[in-house]
N, C-alpha and C positions, 0 to 999 in steps of 0.2 A: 551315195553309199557304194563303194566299189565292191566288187566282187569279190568272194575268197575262193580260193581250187586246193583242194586238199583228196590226196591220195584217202582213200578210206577202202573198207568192207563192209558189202549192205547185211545188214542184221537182221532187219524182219520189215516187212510192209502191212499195212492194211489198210481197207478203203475210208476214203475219206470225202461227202460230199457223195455227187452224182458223178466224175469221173476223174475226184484226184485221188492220189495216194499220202497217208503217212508213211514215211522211210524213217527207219531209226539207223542209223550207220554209224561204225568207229572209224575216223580219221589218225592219222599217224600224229595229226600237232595239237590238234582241240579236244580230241577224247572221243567219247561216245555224243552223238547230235541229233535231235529230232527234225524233220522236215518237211514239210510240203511240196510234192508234186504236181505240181498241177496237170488237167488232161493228162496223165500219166498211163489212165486205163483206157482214152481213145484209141481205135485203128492209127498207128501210122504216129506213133507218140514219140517223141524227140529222145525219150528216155530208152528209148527200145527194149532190150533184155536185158539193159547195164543194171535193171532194181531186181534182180532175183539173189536170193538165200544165198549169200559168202560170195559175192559177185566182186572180183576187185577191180577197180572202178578208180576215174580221176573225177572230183563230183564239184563243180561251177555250181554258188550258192550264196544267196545275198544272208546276212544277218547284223540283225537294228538290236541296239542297247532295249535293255531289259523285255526280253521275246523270246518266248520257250521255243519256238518253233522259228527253223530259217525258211529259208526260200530257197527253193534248187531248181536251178536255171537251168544245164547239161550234166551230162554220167556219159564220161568217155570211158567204153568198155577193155577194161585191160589181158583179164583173163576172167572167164566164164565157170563156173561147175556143173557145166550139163553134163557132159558125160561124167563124172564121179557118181552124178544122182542117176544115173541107168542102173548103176547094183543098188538095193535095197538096203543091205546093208549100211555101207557107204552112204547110202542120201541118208538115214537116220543118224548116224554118229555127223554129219555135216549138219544137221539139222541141232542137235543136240549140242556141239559147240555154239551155234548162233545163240539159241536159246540159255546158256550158263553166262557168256560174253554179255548177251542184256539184260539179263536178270542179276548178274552180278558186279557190273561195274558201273560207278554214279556218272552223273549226265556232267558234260564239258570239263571234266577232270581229266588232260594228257596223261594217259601211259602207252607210251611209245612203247614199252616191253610187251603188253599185250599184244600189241602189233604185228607188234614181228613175231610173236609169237603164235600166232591165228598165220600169218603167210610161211610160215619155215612149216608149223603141221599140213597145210594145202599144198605147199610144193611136196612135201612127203607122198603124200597121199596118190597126189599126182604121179611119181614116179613109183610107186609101190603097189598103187590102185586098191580092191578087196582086201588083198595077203596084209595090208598092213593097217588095216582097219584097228584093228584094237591096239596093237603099241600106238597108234596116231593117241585113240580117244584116253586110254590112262598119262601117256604123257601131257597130253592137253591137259586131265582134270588135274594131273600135280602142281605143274606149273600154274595154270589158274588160282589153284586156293593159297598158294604161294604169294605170286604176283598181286595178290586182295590182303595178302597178309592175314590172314587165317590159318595157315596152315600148323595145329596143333604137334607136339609129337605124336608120332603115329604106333597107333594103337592098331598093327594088323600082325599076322604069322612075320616070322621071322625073314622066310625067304619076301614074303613082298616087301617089309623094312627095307631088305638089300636091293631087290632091286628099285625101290623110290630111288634111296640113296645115289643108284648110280645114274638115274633118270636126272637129278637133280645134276650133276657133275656134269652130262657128255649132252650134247647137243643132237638132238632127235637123228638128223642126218651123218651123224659118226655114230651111234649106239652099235656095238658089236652084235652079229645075227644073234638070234634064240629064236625058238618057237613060241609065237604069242597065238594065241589062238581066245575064246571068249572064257578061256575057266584058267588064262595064264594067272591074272593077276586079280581076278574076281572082287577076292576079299578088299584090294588095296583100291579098285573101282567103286566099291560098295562105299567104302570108310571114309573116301573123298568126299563124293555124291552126298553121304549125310553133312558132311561138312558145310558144303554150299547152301543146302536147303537150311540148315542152322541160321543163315546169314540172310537169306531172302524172304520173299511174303507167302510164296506159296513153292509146293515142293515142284519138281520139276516136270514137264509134261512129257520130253523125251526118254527120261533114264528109265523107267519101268521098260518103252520099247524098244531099248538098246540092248537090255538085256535077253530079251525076247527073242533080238535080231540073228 
């Protein structure tokens, strides 16, 4: 059974056993993938920091005909989000994308647009840091219920209409400045957010502290 290496971003972990990890991660060619770690939570683990929250990662992993779970061998780490989660802010909207990306998109189903669409908001983020916390997390949730194909006509104030609209056209990293701050586009974050929850099992655990943030 040879190996597959697939660029991904890790989505969320949790323990599994006396010292492996579940990793749920999205790959650029396979989709979203559950896995096993093994020894993951030992001192001195192979996997090092590469499994933390939107960690992008080149991720060496075996996977057998009909097996919900692979097997992940290495996580060669690409780029890290430790420092974005120093602001508070910031780690909750990075947290809060993880949490919409796996609660919203089905297991081994390729969308390469999510993809790159999860790395164009972190390289944002990255060069904008705090100041651009909220245009990241509204463009994130348009594009999401978009790229799920839910996204209904939208039912908010006028000015947030316009600006979706323009959200939809220009690529996060060309958007002409404004002042986004948490009460820019409120309404048009709200009217999302219910949108997803629409579409999932349970409502979402970040967005009430997003709001909050």
């Amino acid at each position: 059974m040879p190996a597959r290496v697939s660029e991904a971003l890790v989505l969320r972990t949790y323990p599994f056993r006396e010292a492996d990890l579940i990793v749920s991660f999205l790959t650029r060619d396979a989709g979203k993938l559950r896995g096993a770690a093994r020894r993951a939570r030992r001192p001195g683990s192979r996997f090092g920091a590469g499994l933390e929250r939107l960690s992008h990662v080149r991720m060496t992993y075996f996977q057998r005909e009909m097996r919900e779970l692979v097997t992940l061998d290495t996580c060669e780490l690409i780029w890290s989000p430790f420092d974005l989660a120093a602001d508070y802010t910031t780690g909750v909207a990075l947290d809060y994308m993880a949490e919409v990306t796996e609660q919203l998109l089905p297991p081994a189903e390729p969308n390469e647009r999510f993809f790159r669409l999860l790395l164009a908001v972190l390289e944002f983020l990255r060069n904008k840091g705090a100041a651009g916390v909220w245009q990241a997390v509204a463009y994130f949730t348009l594009w999401a219920v978009k790229l799920s194909g839910w996204l209904p006509p939208l039912g908010v104030q006028p000015d947030s209409q316009a600006l979706a609209e323009e959200m939809l056209r220009t690529p996060i990293s060309r958007m002409t400045p404004r002042v986004w701050d948490r009460t820019t586009a409120a309404d048009l974050r709200r009217f999302l957010v219910r949108q997803i929850e629409e579409h999932i099992e349970r409502k979402l655990v970040t967005a009430p502290l997003l709001e909050t943030a």
